[in-house]
C-alpha positions as CSV (number, residue, x, y, z in Angstrom):
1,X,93.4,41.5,121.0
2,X,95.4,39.6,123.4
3,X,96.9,42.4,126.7
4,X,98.3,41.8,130.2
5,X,97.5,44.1,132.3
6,X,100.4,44.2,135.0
7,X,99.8,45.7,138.5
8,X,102.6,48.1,139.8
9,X,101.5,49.4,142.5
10,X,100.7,46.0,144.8
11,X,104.0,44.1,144.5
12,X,103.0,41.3,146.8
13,X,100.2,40.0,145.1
14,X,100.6,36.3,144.0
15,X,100.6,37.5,140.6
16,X,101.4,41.0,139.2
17,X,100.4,39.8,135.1
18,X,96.6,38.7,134.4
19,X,96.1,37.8,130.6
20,X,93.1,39.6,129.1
21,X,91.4,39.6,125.6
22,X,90.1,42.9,124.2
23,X,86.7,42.7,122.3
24,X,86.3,45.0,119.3
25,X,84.0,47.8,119.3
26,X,82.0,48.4,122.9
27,X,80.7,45.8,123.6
28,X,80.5,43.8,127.1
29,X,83.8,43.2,127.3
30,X,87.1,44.0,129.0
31,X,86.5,47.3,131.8
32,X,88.0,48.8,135.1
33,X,86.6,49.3,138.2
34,X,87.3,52.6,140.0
35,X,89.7,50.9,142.2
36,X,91.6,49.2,139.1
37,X,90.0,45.6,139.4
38,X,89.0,44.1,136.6
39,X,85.8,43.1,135.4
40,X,84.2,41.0,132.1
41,X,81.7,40.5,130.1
42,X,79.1,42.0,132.1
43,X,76.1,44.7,132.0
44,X,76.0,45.5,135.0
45,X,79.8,46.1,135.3
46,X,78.9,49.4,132.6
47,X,77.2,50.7,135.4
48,X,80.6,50.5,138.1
49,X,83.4,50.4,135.5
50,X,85.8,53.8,135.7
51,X,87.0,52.6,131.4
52,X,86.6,50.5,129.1
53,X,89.7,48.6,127.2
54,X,88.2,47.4,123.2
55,X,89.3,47.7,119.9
56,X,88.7,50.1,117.3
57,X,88.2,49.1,113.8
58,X,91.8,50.0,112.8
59,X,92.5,47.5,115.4
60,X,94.2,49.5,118.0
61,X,93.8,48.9,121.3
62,X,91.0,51.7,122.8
63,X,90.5,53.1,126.8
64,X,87.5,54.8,127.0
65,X,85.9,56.5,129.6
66,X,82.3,57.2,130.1
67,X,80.9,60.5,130.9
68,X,80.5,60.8,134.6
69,X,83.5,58.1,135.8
70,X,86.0,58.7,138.1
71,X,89.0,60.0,136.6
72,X,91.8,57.9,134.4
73,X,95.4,59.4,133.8
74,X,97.4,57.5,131.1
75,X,100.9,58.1,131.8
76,X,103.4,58.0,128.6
77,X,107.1,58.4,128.1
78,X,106.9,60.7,130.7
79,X,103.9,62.7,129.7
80,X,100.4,62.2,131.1
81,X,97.1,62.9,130.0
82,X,93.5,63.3,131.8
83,X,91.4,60.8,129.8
84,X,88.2,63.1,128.7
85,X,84.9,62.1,129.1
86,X,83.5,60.1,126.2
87,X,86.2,60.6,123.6
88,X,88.5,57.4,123.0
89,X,92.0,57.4,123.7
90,X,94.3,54.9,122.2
91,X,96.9,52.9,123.9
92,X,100.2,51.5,123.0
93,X,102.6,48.8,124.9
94,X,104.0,49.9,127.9
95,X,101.3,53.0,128.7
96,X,100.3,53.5,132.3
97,X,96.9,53.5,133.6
98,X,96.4,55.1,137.0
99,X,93.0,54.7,138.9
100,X,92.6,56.5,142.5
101,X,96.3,55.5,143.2
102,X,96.3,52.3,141.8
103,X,98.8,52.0,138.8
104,X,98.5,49.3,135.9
105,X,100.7,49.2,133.0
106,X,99.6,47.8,129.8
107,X,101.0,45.5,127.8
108,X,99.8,44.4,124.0
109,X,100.7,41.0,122.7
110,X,98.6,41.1,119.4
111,X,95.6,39.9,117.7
112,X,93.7,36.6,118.7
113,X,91.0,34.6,118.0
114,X,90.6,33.0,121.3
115,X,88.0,34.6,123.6
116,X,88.7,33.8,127.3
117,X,88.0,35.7,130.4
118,X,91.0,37.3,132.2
119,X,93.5,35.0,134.2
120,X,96.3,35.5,136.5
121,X,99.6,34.1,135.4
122,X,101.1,32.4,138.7
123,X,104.8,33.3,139.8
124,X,105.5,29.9,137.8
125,X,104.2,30.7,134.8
126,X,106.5,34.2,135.4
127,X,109.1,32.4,136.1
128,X,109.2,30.1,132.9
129,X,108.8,33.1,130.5
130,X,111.6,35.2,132.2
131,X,114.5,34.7,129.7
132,X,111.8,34.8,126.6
133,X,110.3,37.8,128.3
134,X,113.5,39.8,128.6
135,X,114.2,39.3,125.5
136,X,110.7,40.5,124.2
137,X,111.1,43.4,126.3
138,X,113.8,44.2,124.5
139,X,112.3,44.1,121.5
140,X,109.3,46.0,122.7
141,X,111.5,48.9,124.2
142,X,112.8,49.1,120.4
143,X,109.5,49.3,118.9
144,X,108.2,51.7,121.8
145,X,111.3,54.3,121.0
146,X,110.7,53.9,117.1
147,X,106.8,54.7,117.5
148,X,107.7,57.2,120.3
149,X,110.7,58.8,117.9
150,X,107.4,58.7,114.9
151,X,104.4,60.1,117.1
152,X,106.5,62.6,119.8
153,X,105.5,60.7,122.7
154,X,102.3,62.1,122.4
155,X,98.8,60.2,123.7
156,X,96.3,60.0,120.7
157,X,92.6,61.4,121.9
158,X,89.9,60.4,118.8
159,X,88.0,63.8,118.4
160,X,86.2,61.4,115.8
161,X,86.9,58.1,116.2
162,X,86.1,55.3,113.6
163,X,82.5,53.6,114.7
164,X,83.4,50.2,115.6
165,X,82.4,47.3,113.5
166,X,79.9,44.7,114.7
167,X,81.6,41.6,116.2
168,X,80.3,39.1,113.7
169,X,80.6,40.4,110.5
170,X,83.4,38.9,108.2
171,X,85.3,41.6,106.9
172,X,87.8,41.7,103.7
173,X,90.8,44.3,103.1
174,X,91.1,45.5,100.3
175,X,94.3,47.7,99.9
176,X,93.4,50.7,96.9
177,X,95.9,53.1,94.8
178,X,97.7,55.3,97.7
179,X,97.4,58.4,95.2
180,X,93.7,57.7,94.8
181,X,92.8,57.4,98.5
182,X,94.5,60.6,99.5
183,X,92.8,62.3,96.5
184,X,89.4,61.0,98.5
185,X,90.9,61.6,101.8
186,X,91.0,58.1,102.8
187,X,93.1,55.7,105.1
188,X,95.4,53.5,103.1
189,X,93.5,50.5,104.3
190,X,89.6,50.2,103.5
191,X,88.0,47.4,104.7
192,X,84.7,45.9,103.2
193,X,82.2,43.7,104.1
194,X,82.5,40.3,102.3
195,X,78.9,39.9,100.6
């Protein structure tokens, strides 16, 4: 999943947007430092990071905190939340991240297939983008207040989370009978494994 993370609270950096993919599931991938820095693709980076950012299998964008990490408030339409130990926490456009007084804001841009590491757009590139991006903003502010108006505002914790699927594996949806799958208790979208 294509993101920006966007710094807020350093204004003069050369760049406040750098451009990061989001790997599925937890593997080395897309994490935070306790002081908000980013870092990729790396083991020992489990060992420093203060969250992860993946995605679940239902493809929505995950922050996840290990057991033990400094503390992570996500800030949304005015709410906050404490991220708990171990237990995933989904994010939507626009949510705040906060790390020891450092604040990012999160933006999603959608699904990719392109796996690069993260990169700071330069003032030109912000510059270029500015009528396009007011305009998307726009649109996102319109999508935030429908899903806000839909879920409360509220910040979704996974008590139990659906186990992410391994990275390789091609996968095929298959969309059931909606009165079937709530008889069985299931999502409305199943995926399977193609064989």
């Amino acid at each position: 999943m294509a993101i920006c993370i966007e710094e807020i609270t350093d204004t003069v950096k050369a760049s406040r947007f750098t451009r990061c993919i989001a790997l599925p599931g937890r593997q080395p991938g897309l994490r935070l430092d306790s002081t908000g820095n980013i870092l990729w693709r790396s083991n020992e980076a489990a060992v420093t990071s203060a969250c992860e950012l993946w995605v679940s299998a239902d493809n929505r964008l995950i922050l996840y905190r290990p057991e033990g990490a400094p503390p992570v408030i996500v800030h949304r339409a005015g709410r906050s939340l404490n991220v708990p130990g171990s237990k995933p926490v989904v994010l939507v456009n626009q949510d705040q991240i906060d790390l020891n007084n450092r604040q990012l804001r999160i933006h999603l841009h959608g699904e990719t297939s392109n796996i690069t590491a993260p990169v700071p757009l330069s003032s030109d590139s912000d510059s270029r983008v500015r009528k396009p991006k007011l305009l998307a903003q726009g649109a996102a502010l319109a999508a935030m207040i429908g899903a806000l108006a839909v879920s409360g505002g509220c910040v979704e914790v996974r008590m139990n989370p659906p186990a992410p699927l391994p990275p390789d594996d091609p996968l095929e949806e298959e969309l059931e009978n909606p009165a079937e799958q709530q008889s069985k208790g299931l999502d409305t979208v199943t995926l399977k494994q193609k064989v």
